[in-house]
N, C-alpha and C positions, 0 to 999 in steps of 0.2 A: 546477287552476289556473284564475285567470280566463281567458275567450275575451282577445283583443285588443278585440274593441268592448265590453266590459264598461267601461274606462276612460275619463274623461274627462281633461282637462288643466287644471290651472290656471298661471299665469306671473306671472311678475315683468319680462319682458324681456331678462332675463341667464339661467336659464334655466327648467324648466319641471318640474313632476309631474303623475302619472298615479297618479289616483286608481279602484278598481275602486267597484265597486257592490256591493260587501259595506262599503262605509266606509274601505279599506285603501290607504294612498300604500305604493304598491309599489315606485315607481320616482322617484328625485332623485339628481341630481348638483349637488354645491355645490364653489365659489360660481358656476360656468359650465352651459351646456349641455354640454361636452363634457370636464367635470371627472370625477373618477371619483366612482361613484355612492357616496350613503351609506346609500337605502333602494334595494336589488339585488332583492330577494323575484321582482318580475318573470321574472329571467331564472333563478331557483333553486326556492328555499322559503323560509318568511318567516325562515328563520335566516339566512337574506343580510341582511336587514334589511326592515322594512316600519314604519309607524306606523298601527293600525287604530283606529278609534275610528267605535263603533255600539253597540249594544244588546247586550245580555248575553247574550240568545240569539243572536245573530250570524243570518245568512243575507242574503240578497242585500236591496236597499232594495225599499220599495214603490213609489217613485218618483224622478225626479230633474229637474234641469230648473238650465239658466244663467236668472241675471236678466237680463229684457232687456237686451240690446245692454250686454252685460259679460263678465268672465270670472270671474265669482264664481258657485259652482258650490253648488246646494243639492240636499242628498240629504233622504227623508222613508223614517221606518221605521213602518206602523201596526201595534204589536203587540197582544195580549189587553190589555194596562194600558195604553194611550195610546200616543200620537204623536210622536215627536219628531223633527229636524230637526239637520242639519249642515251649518254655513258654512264651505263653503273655498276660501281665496285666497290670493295674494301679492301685497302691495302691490307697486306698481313701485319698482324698487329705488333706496334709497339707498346708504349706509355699509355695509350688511350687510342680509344674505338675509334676511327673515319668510317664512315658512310657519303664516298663522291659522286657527284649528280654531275655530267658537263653534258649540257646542250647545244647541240652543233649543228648550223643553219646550213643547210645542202643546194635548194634552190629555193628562189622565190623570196617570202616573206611570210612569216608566219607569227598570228598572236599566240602566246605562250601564258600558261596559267600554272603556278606552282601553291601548293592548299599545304601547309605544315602543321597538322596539330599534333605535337607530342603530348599524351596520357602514360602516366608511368605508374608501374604496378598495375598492368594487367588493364588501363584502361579507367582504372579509378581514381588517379589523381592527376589534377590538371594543375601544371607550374606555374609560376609565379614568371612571367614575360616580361626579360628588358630590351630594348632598343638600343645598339653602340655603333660607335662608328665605323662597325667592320659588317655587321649583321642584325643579329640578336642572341640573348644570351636566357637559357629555361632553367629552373630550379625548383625540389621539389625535393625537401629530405636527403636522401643519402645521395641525387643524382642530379645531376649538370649536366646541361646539352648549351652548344656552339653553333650556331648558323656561321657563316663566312660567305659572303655574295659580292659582285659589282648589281646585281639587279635590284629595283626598286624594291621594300618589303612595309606594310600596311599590317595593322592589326585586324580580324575581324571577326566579331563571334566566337572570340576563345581562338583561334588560329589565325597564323602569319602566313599572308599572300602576297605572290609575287606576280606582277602582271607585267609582261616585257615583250617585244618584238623581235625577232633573231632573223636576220636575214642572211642569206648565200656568203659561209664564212666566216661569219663568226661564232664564239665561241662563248657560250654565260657559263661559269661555272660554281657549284655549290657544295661545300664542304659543312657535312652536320656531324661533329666532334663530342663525342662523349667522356666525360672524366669524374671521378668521385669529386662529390659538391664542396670538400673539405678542402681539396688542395688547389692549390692556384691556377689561373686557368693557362692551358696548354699552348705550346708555338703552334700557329697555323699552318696547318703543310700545302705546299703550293701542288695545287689538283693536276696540271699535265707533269709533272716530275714525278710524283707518285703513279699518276697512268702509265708512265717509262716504267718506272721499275716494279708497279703487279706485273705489266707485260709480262716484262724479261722471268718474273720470280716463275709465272707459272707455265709460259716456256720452256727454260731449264728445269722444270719439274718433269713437264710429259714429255719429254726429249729421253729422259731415263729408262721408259717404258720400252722393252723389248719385244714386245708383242708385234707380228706380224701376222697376214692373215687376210679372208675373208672381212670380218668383223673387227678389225682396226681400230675403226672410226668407232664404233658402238660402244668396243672396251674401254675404251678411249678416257671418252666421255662420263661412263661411269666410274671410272680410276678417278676423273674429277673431281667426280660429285662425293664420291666416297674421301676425297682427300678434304674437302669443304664440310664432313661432318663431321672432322677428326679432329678432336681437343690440343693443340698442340702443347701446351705446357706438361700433360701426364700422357700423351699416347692413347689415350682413351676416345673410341669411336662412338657418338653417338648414332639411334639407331635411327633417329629422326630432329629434325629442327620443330616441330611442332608437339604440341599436344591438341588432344580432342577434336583433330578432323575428323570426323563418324565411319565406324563400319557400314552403317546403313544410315541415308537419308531422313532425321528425323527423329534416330533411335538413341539411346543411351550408352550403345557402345563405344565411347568414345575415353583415349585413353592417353597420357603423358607419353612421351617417349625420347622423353632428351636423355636419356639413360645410357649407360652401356651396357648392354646386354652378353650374356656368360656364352647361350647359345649363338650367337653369330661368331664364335672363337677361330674354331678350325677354318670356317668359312672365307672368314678376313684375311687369315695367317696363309692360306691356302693363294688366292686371290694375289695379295700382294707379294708375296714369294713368287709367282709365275709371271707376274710382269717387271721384274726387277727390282721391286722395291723394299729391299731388305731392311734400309733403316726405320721406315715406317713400322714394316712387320716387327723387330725388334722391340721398339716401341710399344706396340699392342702386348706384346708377349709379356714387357717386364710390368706394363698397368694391368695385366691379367694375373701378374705372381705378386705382386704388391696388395691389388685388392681382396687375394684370397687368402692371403696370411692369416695368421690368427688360427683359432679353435677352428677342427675341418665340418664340426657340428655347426657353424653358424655362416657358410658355405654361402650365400643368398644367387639368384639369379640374373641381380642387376644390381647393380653399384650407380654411382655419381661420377664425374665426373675429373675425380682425385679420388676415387673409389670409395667416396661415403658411403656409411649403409645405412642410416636412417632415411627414405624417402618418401616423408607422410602424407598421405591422400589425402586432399582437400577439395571440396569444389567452391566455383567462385559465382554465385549466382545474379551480380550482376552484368553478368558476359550470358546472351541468349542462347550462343552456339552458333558453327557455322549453318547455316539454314535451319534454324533453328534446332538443330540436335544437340538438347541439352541430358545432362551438364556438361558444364566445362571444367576439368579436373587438373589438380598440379600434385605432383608428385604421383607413386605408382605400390597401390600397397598389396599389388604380388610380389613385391621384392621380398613378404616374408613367409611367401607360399616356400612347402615342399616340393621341389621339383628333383627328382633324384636322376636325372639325364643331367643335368650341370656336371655332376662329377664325373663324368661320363665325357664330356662337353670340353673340360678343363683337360682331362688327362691325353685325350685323343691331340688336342692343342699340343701340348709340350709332347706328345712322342714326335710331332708334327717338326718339332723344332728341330730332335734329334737327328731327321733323317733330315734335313737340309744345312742351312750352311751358318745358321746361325749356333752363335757358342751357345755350350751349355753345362751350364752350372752344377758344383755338387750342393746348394741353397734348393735350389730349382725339385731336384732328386727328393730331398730331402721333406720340401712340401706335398710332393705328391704321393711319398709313401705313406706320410699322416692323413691323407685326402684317401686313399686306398683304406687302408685298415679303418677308419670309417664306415666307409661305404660299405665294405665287410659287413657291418652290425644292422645296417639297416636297409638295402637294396632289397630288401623282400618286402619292405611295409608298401601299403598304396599312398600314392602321392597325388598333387595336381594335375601334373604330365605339364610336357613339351607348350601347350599352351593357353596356360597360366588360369584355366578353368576353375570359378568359383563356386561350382557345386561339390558335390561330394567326392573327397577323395577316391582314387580306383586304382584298380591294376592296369596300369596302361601300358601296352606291349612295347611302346617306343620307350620308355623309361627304363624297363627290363633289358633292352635292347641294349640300351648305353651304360648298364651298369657291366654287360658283356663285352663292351670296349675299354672301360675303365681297367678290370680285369686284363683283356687280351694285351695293352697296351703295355701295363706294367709288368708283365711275362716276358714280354718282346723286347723292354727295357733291359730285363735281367739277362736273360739270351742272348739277345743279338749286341746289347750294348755292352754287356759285362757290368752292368749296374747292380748292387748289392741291394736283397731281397729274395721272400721266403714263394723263389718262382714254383714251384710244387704246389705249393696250396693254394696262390690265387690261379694257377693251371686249371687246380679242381674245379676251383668256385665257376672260371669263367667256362669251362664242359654243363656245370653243374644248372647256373642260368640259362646257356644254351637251347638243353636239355626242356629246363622248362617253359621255353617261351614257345617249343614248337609244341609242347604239349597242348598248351592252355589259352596260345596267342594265335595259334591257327585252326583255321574250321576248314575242314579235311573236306564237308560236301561242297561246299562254295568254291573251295580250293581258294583260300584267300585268307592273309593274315588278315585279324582285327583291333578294332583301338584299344581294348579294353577288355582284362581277363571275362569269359562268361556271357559277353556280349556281341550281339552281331554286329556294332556299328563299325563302320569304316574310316581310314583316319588317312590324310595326306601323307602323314611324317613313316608311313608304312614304305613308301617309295625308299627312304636313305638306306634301309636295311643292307643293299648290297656296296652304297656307297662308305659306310663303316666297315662293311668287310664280313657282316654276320651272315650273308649267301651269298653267292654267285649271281650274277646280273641276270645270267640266260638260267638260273633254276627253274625248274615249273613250277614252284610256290612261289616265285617273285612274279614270272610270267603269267600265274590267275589271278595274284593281288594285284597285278598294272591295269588288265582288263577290268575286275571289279570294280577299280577306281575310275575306268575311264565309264563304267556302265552305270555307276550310281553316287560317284562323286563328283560328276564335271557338271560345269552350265557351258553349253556353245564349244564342245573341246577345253573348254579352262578349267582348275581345279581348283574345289572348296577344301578348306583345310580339313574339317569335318561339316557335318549337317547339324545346327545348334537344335532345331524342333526335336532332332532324337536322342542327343546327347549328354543334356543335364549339363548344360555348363554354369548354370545359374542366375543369365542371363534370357529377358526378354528379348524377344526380335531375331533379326538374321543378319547375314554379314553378306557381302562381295567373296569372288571370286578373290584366292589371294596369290598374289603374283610369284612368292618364291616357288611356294607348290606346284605350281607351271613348270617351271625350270625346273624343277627337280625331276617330273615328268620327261623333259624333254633328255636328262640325262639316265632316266630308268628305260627308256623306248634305244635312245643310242645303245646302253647295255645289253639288249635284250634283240639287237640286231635287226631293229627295225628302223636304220638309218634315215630314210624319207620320210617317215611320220617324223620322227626326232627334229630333222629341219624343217617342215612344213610347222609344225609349233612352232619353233624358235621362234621365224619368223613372224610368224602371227602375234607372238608378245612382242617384240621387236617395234611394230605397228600400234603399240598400246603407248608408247612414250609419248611424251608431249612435241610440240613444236623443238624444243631445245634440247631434246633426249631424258626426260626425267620420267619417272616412275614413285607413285605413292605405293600403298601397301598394298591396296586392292583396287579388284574392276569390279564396277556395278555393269553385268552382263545386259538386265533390262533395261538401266538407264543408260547404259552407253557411255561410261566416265569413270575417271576414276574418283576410288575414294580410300580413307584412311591419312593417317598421319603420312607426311610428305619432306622432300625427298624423306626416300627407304633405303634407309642402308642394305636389308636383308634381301630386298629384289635387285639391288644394282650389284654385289656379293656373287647372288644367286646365276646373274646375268651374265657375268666374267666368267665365274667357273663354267656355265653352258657353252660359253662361243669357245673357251680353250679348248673342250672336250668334244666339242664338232668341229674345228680345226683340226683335231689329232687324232680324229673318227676312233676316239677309244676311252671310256671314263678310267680315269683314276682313282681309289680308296683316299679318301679321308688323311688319313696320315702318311702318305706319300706324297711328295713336293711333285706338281705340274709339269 
């Protein structure tokens, strides 16, 4: 199988594929990100489904590479007979999904092999194949796919092959069109008019971006990639295009993540606020106030899409897994974990709002004072934590933490904003949690906070402490927990979120080095005035992207790769706010704009 960085992504905005470096879309879900897949190959073998399209002799490309500041993604294959090249993209969406394939002969002469099996639903059902005089046409229940070619197309074994020769200049191209199997079938879009205008779309996108710098090119790229997991009809970011790429090689950790997740809030809002992108941020903000409406007791940590909150955990056990790390699971049912840092999570977001340039609402106000008095009643019970741990509830010091910003936030609302609320008493509350997180959250000999009241284990999410505001970057108790972490939570310099063998998360196995935790390092070491360690990291994850500049969710230190569900929203996030803050040799709090 391919590694996970062998692939790149191309989008539409609604949702996204993963294409390897052998030429092969392994992985699509139509018409959403979190629709069931119709090319599966990823999480199986290509009789899930896959659409390849390369050279005859097949093997990996010679090269690849995005067009500037786009997401049109071009592969190059130099074989004994010549050169040739493939375009692939998705216009941003209309009426119905494109997925363009244009094959463009550079030198020589080359035999070309295109393999089409569409599987819909995850790979378990295979369509009903017509032959027309344009392509061919797939159907299969609720879903219709459209080939469009001038190349030859043959049936074989259940999939459409296309065998053709391209030489120096010309150009094959293939348009595979998705549309609900109910409605009539869609006008064809002409493939180099559509490649004009993605260009231009995503052009005039990263043209917006003000960032300047060292790190440019890297924010860049990740502004991208973060724009390619972003739902456009509600504003809502997924946190990945996949599910069940493994934490570990073989293990069971493997999990859904077309989600939008509550904790990546500040992170996003922060991120695209400092490169210019307010309408986006906007966006995010109001699919954050929409999906948390309602009762503040039923708060969950991930929503859908249009901010569903039912996300029921299935697995699908005819799909073996990627290398075989089964199961392969859809949907995610920590969405009905307690995790009491959401509210925490949420409020730091919108004070986030207030202090920059985006309006704000007395609705807005209004929801987070019912999310406060809430949290009131219950910020002292033990919860899951920060991440999403299916053993026994606990006192997790990052949880108590964030119920101390939830508090600080809505005091600083009243105060500085003049917003109406009983700032006294959440004053107390938030002196009051303070209070007890240094009692019972730090171990005074170690000189080192901990994950978890009563316990000595050590926890990543220990690092944001001063990035919320609850110490000082250069304190001595930030300053023994940075060392603690680098002394017993790193593999090779990188950092583990926690260590699962000590931790109870309820989980068999172990997991990768996880890449946001890095960067958060890298912004606790700048704090802490130790500027050259600070950028000799960066850099070092910097070198962990793939050929195209991507990033999944973790590195396997031993095996040399990454692993976890792919693109990550939360390490390219993580990645932005690091270069901004080594750019500006100075971290900012959470709730202050870049």
């Amino acid at each position: 199988m391919a590694r996970i960085e062998d692939y790149a992504v191309v989008g539409d905005l609604h949702t996204a594929a993963l294409i390897s470096t052998e030429g092969s879309i392994d992985w699509l879900c139509l018409p959403r990100f979190d629709s069931p897949a119709c090319f599966s190959a990823l999480l199986d073998t290509p009789e899930a489904g896959r659409w390849l399209l390369a050279p005859e002799g097949g093997g990996e490309c010679t090269r690849r590479q995005y067009r500037p500041h786009t997401l049109i993604l071009e592969t190059e294959w130099e074989t004994e007979d010549g050169t040739v090249r493939v375009i692939d993209f998705m216009p941003p969406r209309d009426a119905v999904a494109d997925i363009v394939r244009i094959v463009v002969g550079i030198s020589g002469s080359v035999k070309m092999r295109g393999e089409l099996g569409l599987r819909f639903d995850y790979g378990h059902i295979v369509p009903w194949v017509r032959r027309d005089k344009r392509g061919m046409h797939a159907i299969a229940g609720p879903d219709a796919a459209y080939l469009v070619t001038p190349a030859p197309l043959q049936g074989e074994r259940l999939r459409t092959i296309s065998e053709f020769t391209v030489r120096a200049g010309n150009r094959v191209p293939f348009v595979l069109t998705w549309a609900p199997s109910h409605v009539p079938r869609p006008r064809s879009v002409d493939p180099e008019h559509v490649l004009e205008g993605t260009e231009s779309f995503w052009q005039e996108w990263s043209a917006r971006c003000r960032i300047t710098g060292k790190y440019k090119d890297a924010i860049e790229r990740s502004l991208i990639t973060l724009k390619a997991l972003t739902y456009a009809p509600t504003g809502g970011i997924v946190a990945a295009v996949t599910t069940s790429l493994p934490e570990q090689l073989g293990g069971p950790r493997n999990w859904d993540y077309r989600f939008c997740w509550l904790r990546d809030a500040t992170l996003t809002l922060q991120a695209l606020l400092a490169a210019g992108y307010t309408d986006e941020a906007a966006a995010w903000r109001d699919w954050l106030l929409r999906a948390v409406a309602g009762d503040p007791a039923d708060l969950q940590i991930m929503y859908g899409l249009h901010g569903e909150r039912r996300l029921p955990e299935m697995e699908l056990p005819w799909l073996a897994g990627y290398e075989k790390s089964a199961p392969v699971r859809t949907g995610n049912g920590a969405a009905q974990q307690l995790q009491l840092d959401v509210w925490g999570e949420v409020l730091d977001c919108l004070s986030l709002t207030r202090n920059s340039l985006l309006k704000h609402s007395d609705e807005a106000w209004d929801v987070q004072v019912a999310l406060m008095e809430h949290l009131e009643g219950v910020w002292d019970q033990p919860d899951n934590g920060l991440w999403e741990m299916r053993g026994p509830r606990r006192h997790f010091t990052h949880s108590k933490v964030m119920a101390w910003v939830a508090a600080d936030r809505m005091v600083k609302g009243v105060r500085e904003s003049g917003l109406p609320g009983p700032a006294d008493r959440w004053e107390a509350l938030r002196d009051r949690i303070h209070r007890e997180v240094m009692a019972n959250g730090f171990d005074p000999v170690r000189n080192t906070f901990v994950q978890s009241y009563g316990r000595p284990e050590l926890d990543a999410s220990l690092l944001l402490l001063p990035r919320v505001g609850f110490l000082p970057p250069d304190d001595p108790k930030m300053l023994g927990t940075i060392d603690a972490i680098q002394r017993e939570l790193t593999e090779d310099g990188f950092v583990l979120r926690y260590r699962p063998e000590k931790s109870d998360d309820g989980l068999p196995g172990n997991e990768g080095v996880f890449l946001a935790c890095s960067f958060w390092m890298v912004e606790a070491l700048l704090g802490a005035g130790r500027r050259r360690e600070s950028a000799r990291l960066f850099e070092r994850l910097l070198a962990l992207r793939n050929d195209v500049g991507l990033l999944s969710e973790q590195w396997g230190v031993s095996e040399g790769r990454q692993l976890g569900n792919t693109p990550q929203a939360f390490s390219h996030f993580a990645l932005v706010t690091s270069a901004l803050e080594i750019h500006q040799q100075s971290v900012r709090q959470s709730n202050k704009p870049m």
